[in-house]
N, C-alpha and C positions, 0 to 999 in steps of 0.2 A: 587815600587817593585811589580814584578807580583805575581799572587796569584800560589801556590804549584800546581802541579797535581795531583791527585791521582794514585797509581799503579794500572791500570783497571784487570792485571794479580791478584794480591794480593787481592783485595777487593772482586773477586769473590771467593775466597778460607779462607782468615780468616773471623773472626767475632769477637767485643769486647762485652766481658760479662758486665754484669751493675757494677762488680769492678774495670775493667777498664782489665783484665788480655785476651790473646788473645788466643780463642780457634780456633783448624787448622781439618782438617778430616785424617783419617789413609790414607797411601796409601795399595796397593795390596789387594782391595774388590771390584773391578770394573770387572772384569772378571779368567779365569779359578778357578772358586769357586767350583768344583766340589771334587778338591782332598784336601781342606783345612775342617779340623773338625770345627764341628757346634760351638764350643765355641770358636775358633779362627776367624771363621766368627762373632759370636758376638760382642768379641774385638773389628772387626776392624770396626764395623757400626757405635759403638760411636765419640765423639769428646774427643780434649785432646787437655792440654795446648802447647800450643809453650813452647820450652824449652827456658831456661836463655839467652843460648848461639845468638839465634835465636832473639828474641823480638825485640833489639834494630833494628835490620835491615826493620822487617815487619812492626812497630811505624813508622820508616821513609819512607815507603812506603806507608800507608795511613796515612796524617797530619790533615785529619778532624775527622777519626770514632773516 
């Protein structure tokens, strides 16, 4: 059997926390930041989990992390 690929799209975009749960980045913080308030630019700098609905798909797109 050959070995899995990894999704090279997906691995540059999630990351797995040391619980195993997958954190993702916001979108809409990469440009026109000018007319969004500073605490909604804050929002979106952080990271957050992938929702429920989402996991099983991005788990099978990376089968090593």
């Amino acid at each position: 059997m050959p070995k899995m690929k990894t999704h090279r799209g997906a691995a540059k975009r999630f990351k797995k926390t040391g619980t195993g749960k997958l954190q993702r980045n916001h979108a809409f913080h990469s440009h026109i930041l000018t007319k969004k308030s500073p605490g909604r630019k804050a929002s979106l700098a952080g990271e957050t989990e992938v929702s429920k609905a989402n996991t099983k798909t991005v788990k099978r797109m990376l089968p090593y992390d």
